[in-house]
C-alpha positions in Angstrom: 124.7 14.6 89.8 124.9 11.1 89.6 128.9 10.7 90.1 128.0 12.9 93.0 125.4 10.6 94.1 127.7 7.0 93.5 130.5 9.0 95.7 128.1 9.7 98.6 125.9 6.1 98.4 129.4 4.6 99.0 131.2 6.7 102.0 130.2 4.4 105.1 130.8 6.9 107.4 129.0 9.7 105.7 125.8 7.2 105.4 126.5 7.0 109.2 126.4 10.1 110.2 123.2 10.7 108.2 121.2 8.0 110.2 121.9 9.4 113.6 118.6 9.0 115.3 118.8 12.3 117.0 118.7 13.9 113.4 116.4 11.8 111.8 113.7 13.1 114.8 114.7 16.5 114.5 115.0 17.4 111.1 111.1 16.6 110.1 110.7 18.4 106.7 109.1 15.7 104.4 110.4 18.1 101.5 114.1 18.7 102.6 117.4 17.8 101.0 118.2 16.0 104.6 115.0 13.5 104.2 115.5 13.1 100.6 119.4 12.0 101.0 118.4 9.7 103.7 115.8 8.6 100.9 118.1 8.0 98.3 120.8 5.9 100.7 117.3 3.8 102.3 116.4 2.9 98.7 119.6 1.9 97.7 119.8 -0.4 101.0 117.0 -1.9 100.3 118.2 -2.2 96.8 115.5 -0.3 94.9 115.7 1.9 91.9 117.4 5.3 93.3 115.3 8.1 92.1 117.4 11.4 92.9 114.1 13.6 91.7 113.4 15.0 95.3 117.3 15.1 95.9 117.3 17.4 92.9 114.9 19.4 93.3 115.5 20.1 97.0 119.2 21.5 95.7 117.1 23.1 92.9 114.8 25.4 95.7 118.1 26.6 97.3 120.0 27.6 94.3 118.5 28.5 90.4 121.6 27.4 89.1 120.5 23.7 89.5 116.9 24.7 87.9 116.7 22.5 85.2 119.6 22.7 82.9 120.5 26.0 83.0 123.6 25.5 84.8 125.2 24.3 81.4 128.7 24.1 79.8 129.3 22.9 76.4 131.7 19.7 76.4 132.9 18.6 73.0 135.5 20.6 70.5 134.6 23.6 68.5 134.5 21.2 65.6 132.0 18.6 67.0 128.7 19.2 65.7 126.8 17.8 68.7 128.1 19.2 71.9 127.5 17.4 74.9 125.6 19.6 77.6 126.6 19.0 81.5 126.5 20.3 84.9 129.3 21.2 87.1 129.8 18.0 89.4 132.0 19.8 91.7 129.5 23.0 92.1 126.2 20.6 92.7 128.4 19.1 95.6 129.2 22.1 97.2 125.4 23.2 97.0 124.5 19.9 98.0 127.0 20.1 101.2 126.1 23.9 102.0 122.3 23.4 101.8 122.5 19.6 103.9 124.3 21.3 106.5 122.3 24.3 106.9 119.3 22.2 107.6 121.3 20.0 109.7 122.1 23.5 112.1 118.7 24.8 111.8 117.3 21.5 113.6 120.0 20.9 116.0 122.7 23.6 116.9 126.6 21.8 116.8 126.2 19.1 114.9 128.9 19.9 112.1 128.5 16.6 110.1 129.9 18.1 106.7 132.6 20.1 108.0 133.6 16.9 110.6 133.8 14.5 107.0 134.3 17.0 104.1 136.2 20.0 106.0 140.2 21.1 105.8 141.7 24.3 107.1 144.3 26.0 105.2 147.0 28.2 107.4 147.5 31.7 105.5 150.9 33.0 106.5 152.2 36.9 105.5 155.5 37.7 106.3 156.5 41.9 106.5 159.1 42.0 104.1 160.6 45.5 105.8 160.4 43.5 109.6 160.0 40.3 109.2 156.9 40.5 111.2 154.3 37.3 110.4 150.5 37.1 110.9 148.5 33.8 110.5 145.0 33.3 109.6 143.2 29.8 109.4 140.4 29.3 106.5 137.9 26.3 106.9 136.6 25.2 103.6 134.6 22.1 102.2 135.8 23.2 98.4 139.0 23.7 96.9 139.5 24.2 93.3 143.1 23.2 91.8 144.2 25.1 88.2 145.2 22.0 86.0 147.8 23.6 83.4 147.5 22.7 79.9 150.9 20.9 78.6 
Protein backbone atom coordinates (compact mmCIF):
# COMPACT_ATOMS: atom_id res chain seq x y z
CA UNK A 1 0.00 0.00 0.00
CA UNK A 2 2.35 2.47 0.77
CA UNK A 3 4.43 2.35 -2.75
CA UNK A 4 0.98 2.68 -4.00
CA UNK A 5 0.26 5.61 -1.85
CA UNK A 6 4.12 7.48 -2.67
CA UNK A 7 3.03 6.92 -6.54
CA UNK A 8 -0.33 8.61 -6.14
CA UNK A 9 0.87 11.58 -3.47
CA UNK A 10 3.23 12.52 -6.35
CA UNK A 11 1.16 12.51 -9.85
CA UNK A 12 0.26 16.35 -10.02
CA UNK A 13 -2.31 15.79 -12.35
CA UNK A 14 -4.06 12.94 -10.59
CA UNK A 15 -3.99 15.23 -7.20
CA UNK A 16 -5.68 17.62 -9.70
CA UNK A 17 -8.30 15.96 -10.83
CA UNK A 18 -9.14 14.82 -7.28
CA UNK A 19 -9.74 18.51 -6.05
CA UNK A 20 -12.19 19.47 -8.67
CA UNK A 21 -14.74 21.39 -6.71
CA UNK A 22 -17.58 19.93 -8.56
CA UNK A 23 -16.49 16.48 -6.94
CA UNK A 24 -15.49 17.47 -3.77
CA UNK A 25 -19.52 18.84 -3.40
CA UNK A 26 -20.87 15.96 -4.79
CA UNK A 27 -19.30 13.04 -3.47
CA UNK A 28 -20.35 13.79 0.42
CA UNK A 29 -19.62 10.26 2.07
CA UNK A 30 -17.50 11.20 5.22
CA UNK A 31 -16.62 7.30 5.08
CA UNK A 32 -15.62 6.94 1.26
CA UNK A 33 -12.37 6.00 -0.41
CA UNK A 34 -12.99 9.44 -2.55
CA UNK A 35 -12.86 11.68 0.95
CA UNK A 36 -10.29 9.60 2.46
CA UNK A 37 -7.75 10.03 -0.73
CA UNK A 38 -8.44 13.61 -0.73
CA UNK A 39 -7.54 13.11 3.10
CA UNK A 40 -4.37 11.52 2.60
CA UNK A 41 -3.12 14.10 -0.33
CA UNK A 42 -4.57 17.39 2.16
CA UNK A 43 -2.46 15.97 4.97
CA UNK A 44 0.50 15.45 3.07
CA UNK A 45 0.09 19.24 1.77
CA UNK A 46 -0.10 20.45 4.72
CA UNK A 47 2.81 18.29 5.65
CA UNK A 48 1.30 16.18 8.43
CA UNK A 49 1.87 12.55 9.25
CA UNK A 50 -0.18 10.56 6.43
CA UNK A 51 -2.35 8.11 8.09
CA UNK A 52 -3.76 5.68 5.22
CA UNK A 53 -6.15 3.88 8.05
CA UNK A 54 -9.45 5.23 6.44
CA UNK A 55 -7.78 4.81 2.85
CA UNK A 56 -7.43 1.18 3.95
CA UNK A 57 -10.19 0.36 5.24
CA UNK A 58 -12.51 2.03 2.67
CA UNK A 59 -10.61 -0.49 0.02
CA UNK A 60 -11.05 -3.11 2.80
CA UNK A 61 -15.36 -2.69 2.74
CA UNK A 62 -15.29 -3.08 -1.07
CA UNK A 63 -13.12 -6.09 -1.39
CA UNK A 64 -12.18 -8.96 1.63
CA UNK A 65 -9.06 -9.54 0.00
CA UNK A 66 -7.67 -6.33 1.58
CA UNK A 67 -9.18 -7.40 5.14
CA UNK A 68 -6.43 -7.37 7.22
CA UNK A 69 -3.65 -9.59 5.92
CA UNK A 70 -5.32 -12.09 4.39
CA UNK A 71 -4.32 -11.19 1.00
CA UNK A 72 -0.78 -12.70 1.64
CA UNK A 73 2.12 -14.15 -0.37
CA UNK A 74 5.15 -15.55 1.15
CA UNK A 75 8.37 -13.51 -0.07
CA UNK A 76 11.69 -15.09 0.88
CA UNK A 77 13.37 -18.66 -0.43
CA UNK A 78 12.16 -21.99 0.71
CA UNK A 79 15.25 -22.04 2.80
CA UNK A 80 14.71 -18.71 4.69
CA UNK A 81 13.40 -19.37 7.98
CA UNK A 82 11.44 -16.11 8.36
CA UNK A 83 9.43 -15.32 5.26
CA UNK A 84 8.43 -12.05 4.70
CA UNK A 85 4.47 -11.60 4.38
CA UNK A 86 3.14 -8.92 1.66
CA UNK A 87 0.25 -7.69 -0.27
CA UNK A 88 -0.04 -7.47 -3.96
CA UNK A 89 0.91 -3.75 -4.80
CA UNK A 90 -0.44 -4.01 -8.19
CA UNK A 91 -4.00 -5.74 -7.09
CA UNK A 92 -4.62 -2.98 -4.10
CA UNK A 93 -4.20 -0.40 -7.06
CA UNK A 94 -6.58 -1.85 -9.18
CA UNK A 95 -9.11 -2.11 -6.20
CA UNK A 96 -8.17 1.17 -5.18
CA UNK A 97 -8.86 2.58 -9.05
CA UNK A 98 -12.12 0.42 -9.58
CA UNK A 99 -13.66 1.34 -6.16
CA UNK A 100 -12.53 5.50 -6.55
CA UNK A 101 -14.10 5.57 -9.72
CA UNK A 102 -17.22 3.84 -8.95
CA UNK A 103 -17.89 6.45 -6.38
CA UNK A 104 -16.76 9.11 -8.57
CA UNK A 105 -19.86 7.79 -11.32
CA UNK A 106 -22.28 7.22 -8.65
CA UNK A 107 -22.00 11.13 -7.62
CA UNK A 108 -21.68 12.57 -10.92
CA UNK A 109 -22.40 10.59 -14.28
CA UNK A 110 -19.20 11.24 -17.08
CA UNK A 111 -16.60 12.14 -15.08
CA UNK A 112 -14.10 9.29 -16.13
CA UNK A 113 -11.07 10.63 -14.00
CA UNK A 114 -9.31 7.02 -13.76
CA UNK A 115 -9.85 5.85 -17.06
CA UNK A 116 -8.85 9.72 -18.52
CA UNK A 117 -5.19 9.31 -16.32
CA UNK A 118 -4.69 5.46 -15.84
CA UNK A 119 -6.70 3.99 -19.01
CA UNK A 120 -5.13 2.31 -22.55
CA UNK A 121 -7.11 0.48 -25.13
CA UNK A 122 -5.59 -2.49 -26.68
CA UNK A 123 -6.86 -3.25 -30.54
CA UNK A 124 -7.59 -7.18 -30.78
CA UNK A 125 -7.27 -8.16 -34.42
CA UNK A 126 -8.36 -11.95 -35.92
CA UNK A 127 -7.52 -12.62 -39.22
CA UNK A 128 -9.69 -15.87 -41.05
CA UNK A 129 -6.99 -17.91 -42.01
CA UNK A 130 -9.31 -19.78 -44.89
CA UNK A 131 -10.41 -15.85 -46.22
CA UNK A 132 -8.43 -13.63 -45.00
CA UNK A 133 -11.40 -11.90 -43.52
CA UNK A 134 -10.35 -9.55 -40.21
CA UNK A 135 -12.48 -8.40 -37.33
CA UNK A 136 -11.26 -5.80 -34.67
CA UNK A 137 -12.31 -5.34 -31.24
CA UNK A 138 -11.03 -2.51 -28.83
CA UNK A 139 -10.45 -3.45 -24.91
CA UNK A 140 -10.21 -0.48 -22.32
CA UNK A 141 -8.29 -1.47 -19.39
CA UNK A 142 -6.60 0.32 -16.30
CA UNK A 143 -4.44 -3.05 -15.59
CA UNK A 144 -2.18 -5.01 -17.57
CA UNK A 145 -0.13 -7.78 -16.28
CA UNK A 146 3.26 -8.63 -18.24
CA UNK A 147 4.83 -12.53 -17.72
CA UNK A 148 8.53 -11.66 -16.75
CA UNK A 149 10.43 -15.01 -17.86
CA UNK A 150 12.89 -16.53 -15.65
CA UNK A 151 16.52 -16.62 -17.41
Amino acid sequence: MNAILQALLNMHKFKIKLHDPKLLQSVTEPKSLYRALVGVFNERENWEMVSPTLLKECVAATSQKFRGNEQQVQFASPSCSSPTLQQDAHEFLIELLDTLQAEIDAAIKDQSIIPGLFGYEVLHTIRCNACDEESTNKECSIGMSLDIQDR
